[in-house]
Structures are given as C-alpha cells and as structure tokens.
C-alpha positions in Angstrom: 202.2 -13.9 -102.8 198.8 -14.7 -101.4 198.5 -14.6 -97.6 195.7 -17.8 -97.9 197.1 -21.0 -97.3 194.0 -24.2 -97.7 196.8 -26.4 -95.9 197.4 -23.6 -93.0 193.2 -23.2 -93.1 193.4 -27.0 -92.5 195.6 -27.4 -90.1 194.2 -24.4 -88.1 190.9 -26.2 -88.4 192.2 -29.6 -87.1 194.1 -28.0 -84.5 191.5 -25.6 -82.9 188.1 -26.5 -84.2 185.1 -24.5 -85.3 182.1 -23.3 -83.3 179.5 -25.4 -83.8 176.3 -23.5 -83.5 174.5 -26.1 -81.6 176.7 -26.2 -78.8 175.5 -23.6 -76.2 173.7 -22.8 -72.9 171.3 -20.6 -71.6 171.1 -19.7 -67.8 168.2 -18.2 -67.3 167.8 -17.1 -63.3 164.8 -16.5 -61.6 164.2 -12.5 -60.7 163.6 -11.7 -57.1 159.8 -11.4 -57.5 159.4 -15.5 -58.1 160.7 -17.8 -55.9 163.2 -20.2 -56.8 162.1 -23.9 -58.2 162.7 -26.3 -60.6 161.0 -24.4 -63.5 163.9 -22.4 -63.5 166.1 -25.1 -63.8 163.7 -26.6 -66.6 163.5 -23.2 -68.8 166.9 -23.1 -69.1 167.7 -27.0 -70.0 164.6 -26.7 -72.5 166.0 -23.4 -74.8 166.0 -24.8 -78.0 166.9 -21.6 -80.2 168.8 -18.6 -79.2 171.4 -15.2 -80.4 173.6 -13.7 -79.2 173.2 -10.4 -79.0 174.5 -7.2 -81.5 176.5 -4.6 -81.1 176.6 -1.3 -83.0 178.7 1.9 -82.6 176.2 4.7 -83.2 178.3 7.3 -85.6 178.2 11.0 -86.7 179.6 12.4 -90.2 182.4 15.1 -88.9 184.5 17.1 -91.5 186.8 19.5 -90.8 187.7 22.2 -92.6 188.3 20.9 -96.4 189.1 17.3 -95.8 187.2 14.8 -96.2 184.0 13.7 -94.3 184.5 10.2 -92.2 182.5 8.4 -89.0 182.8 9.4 -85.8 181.4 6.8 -82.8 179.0 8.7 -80.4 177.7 5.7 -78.4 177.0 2.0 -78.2 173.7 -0.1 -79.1 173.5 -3.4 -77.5 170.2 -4.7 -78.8 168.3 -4.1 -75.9 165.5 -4.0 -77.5 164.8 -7.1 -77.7 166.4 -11.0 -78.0 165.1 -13.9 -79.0 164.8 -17.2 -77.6 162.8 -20.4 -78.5 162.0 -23.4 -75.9 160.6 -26.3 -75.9 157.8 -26.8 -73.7 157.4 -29.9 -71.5 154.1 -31.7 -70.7 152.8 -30.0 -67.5 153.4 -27.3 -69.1 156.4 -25.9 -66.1 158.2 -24.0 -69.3 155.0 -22.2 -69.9 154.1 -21.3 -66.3 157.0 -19.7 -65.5 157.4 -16.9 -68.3 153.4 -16.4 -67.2 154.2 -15.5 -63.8 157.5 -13.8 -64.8 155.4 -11.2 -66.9 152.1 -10.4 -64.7 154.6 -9.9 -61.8 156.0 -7.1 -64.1 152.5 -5.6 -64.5 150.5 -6.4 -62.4 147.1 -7.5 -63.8 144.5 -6.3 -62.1 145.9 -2.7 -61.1 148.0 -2.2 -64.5 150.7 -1.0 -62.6 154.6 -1.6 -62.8 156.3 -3.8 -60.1 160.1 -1.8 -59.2 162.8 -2.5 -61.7 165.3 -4.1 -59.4 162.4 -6.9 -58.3 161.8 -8.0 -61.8 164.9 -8.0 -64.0 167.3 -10.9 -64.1 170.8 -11.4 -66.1 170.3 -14.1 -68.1 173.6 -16.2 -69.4 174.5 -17.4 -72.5 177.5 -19.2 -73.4 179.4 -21.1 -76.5 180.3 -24.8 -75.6 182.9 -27.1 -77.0 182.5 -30.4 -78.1 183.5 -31.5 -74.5 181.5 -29.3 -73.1 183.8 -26.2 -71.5 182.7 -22.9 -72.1 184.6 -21.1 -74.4 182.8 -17.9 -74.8 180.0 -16.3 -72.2 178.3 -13.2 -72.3 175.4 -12.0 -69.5 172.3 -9.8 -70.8 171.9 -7.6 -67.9 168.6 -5.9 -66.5 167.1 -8.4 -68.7 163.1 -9.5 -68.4 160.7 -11.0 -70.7 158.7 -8.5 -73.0 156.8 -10.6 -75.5 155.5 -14.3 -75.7 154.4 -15.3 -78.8 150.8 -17.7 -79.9 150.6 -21.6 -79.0 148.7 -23.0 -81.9 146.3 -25.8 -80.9 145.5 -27.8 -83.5 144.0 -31.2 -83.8 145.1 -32.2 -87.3 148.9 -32.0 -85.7 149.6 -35.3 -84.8 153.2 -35.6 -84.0 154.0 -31.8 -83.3 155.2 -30.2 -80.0 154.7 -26.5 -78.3 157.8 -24.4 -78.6 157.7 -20.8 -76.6 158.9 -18.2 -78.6 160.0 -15.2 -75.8 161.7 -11.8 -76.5 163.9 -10.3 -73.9 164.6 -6.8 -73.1 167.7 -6.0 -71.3 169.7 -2.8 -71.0 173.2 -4.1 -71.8 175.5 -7.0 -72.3 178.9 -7.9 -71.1 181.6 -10.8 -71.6 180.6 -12.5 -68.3 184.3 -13.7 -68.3 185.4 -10.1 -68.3 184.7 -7.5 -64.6 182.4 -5.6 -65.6 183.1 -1.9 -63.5 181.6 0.3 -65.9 179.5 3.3 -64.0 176.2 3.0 -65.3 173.8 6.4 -65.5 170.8 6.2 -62.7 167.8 5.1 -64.3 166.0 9.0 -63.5 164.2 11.5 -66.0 167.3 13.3 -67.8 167.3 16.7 -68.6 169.2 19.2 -70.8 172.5 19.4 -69.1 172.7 23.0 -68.1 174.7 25.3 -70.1 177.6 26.3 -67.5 180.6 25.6 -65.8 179.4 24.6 -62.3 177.6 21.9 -60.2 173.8 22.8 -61.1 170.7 20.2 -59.6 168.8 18.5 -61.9 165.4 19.9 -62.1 163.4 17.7 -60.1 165.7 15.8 -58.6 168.2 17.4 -56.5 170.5 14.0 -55.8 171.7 14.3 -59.0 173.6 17.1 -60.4 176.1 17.6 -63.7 179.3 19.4 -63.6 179.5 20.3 -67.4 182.8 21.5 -66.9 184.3 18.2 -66.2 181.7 16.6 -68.0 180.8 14.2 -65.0 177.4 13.6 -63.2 177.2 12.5 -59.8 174.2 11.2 -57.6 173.3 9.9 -54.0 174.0 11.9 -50.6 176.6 14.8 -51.1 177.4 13.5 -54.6 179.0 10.1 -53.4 179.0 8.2 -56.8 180.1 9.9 -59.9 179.2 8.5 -63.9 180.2 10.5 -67.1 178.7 12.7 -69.2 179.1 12.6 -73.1 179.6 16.2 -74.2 
C-alpha cells in the first residue's frame, strides 16, 4: 500500500503551513571599520532578493579489496565563495553609500593595500519568517564581507524603473544561528605539509603553531594553549 496520502498531505498543509519564499530577513551589521548609522539599518530593510546558502560534502572514491567502490566525505563546502543578494536602493542613495565605504575600507584605494581581517568582516543574518512574522529558521554567514557590486544602468528612456544593488558576499562559513556554534576553527596562517612524524614539530615559519600528527591535532598561541584538529 502506498505510503502517500493527498488527504494526510492536506491536512499536514493546513496544519503547519509551507514556507513562503517571500517571507525573510536579512540582518546585515556594520563591520568594525564603519561606524554605526542608519544605513545599516536601511541596507538591511531594503534586501529585495536573497539565498540561502549551500552545502556540499566534498567525497573520495575508496574501494577496498574486491568490493565495490562507494563515496567517502573528506570535508565540507559552504559556498563561501560567494552569495548573492539584491536591494533596492532608496533616493539619497544611503543603500549605495554604504556597500562603497564597506569595500574601499577593505582595500584601501589609494595604497592598494588590505585593511586586517577581523576590522572588515561582519556575520550577516538571514532568517525564514512566518506569516505572523516569528522566525522559524536562521542561519549567520560568518567572516562575511562584500566582494563584488554589480553596474547601475542610467538610462533616460526608463521612465518608471528603480536602481537595485546587486552585491556578492564572501564568507568563510555558515551556521544555524539558533544552534552554539563551538566548533574550533584553523588560524587563518600559511599551512604547510604536516610533517611526516610522530611528534610536536613547529610550523616552518611560524613557531606558535605546531602539529602533533600522532594525534592528529594542531595547536597554536603561547605554549600551545588552544588546540583545532587535523584531518589525516
């Protein structure tokens, strides 16, 4: 006997509701190297079009002796790359302004060089809303910052049109904001091969951090005080 009831799917659907795409939010934070104001505020009232983001197990073939080949994961891929969003953009242009700043404070444009990570990234919140409003599902892109901005056509044949910004965000990974997220993330510093032995052994060039192959853990700071793992 089929499993698929229409009157169960009905019910279920009266009951509990679907998604509706349309009802969301997008928090968008200002990072520490702009100053608070009510473009922030603005940006994130005014996001028209959004994702949320993927997430992909990266896989190896394994086959043991004669059996047969299957998938094994080897890591995680959270779209960091790049998300996009879409806003409108209000008269003053506010919406605008503020993704200009946010990007020439990340490089700066007259010396070409790169503000410090932890003054430009921001974790940027998105979240599913019911019809009465409540959140029902959240996520946070963290490390995130803008990367791309798209053209604003000007065009005076287009009478009744508005600007939208398009902007793609980078960001290193994303969590269920509803969730604690304790995961021990690797320092951002230049890997390199993990030595090839059973002991404590510095990493070239930076002697904070070290690898302990045999327990396939790293560990960084003064005298080792914070530990992250190491995938074999």
């Amino acid at each position: 006997m089929a499993t698929f009831s229409l009157s169960n799917f009905q019910t279920e659907v009266k009951r509990n509701g679907l998604a509706r795409v349309n009802r969301f939010e997008v928090l968008i934070p200002s990072p520490p190297v702009l100053s608070r104001s009510f473009s922030e505020r603005l940006v994130s009232l005014f996001a028209e079009v959004t994702n949320f983001p993927p997430l992909n197990l990266s896989v190896r073939p394994l086959k043991i002796g004669s059996g047969p080949t299957y998938q094994r994961p080897i890591g995680s891929e959270y779209g960091g790359d790049g998300l996009s969003m879409t806003f409108h953009v209000d008269r003053r242009m506010f919406v605008k302004t503020f993704f200009d700043d946010w990007m020439q404070a990340i490089i700066d444009g007259t010396t070409y060089e790169a503000s410090y990570q932890e003054d430009y990234i921001s974790k940027i919140n998105i979240s599913q809303l019911d019809e009465a409003g409540n959140k029902t599902y959240s996520i946070d892109l963290i490390e995130a910052f803008p990367r791309s901005m798209n053209l604003m056509e000007l065009n005076h044949s287009s009478q009744n049109q508005t600007h939208r910004l398009n902007i793609i965000f980078a960001y290193r990974y994303w969590v269920d904001s509803r969730k604690a997220d304790n995961r021990q993330v690797v320092p951002n510093v230049p890997f390199q091969t993990i030595p090839n032995i059973n002991s404590a052994t510095p990493v070239l060039n930076n002697p904070g951090i070290s690898w302990d192959v045999g327990s396939r853990t790293g560990s960084f700071g003064e005298n080792g005080t914070s530990s992250f793992p190491v995938a074999p």
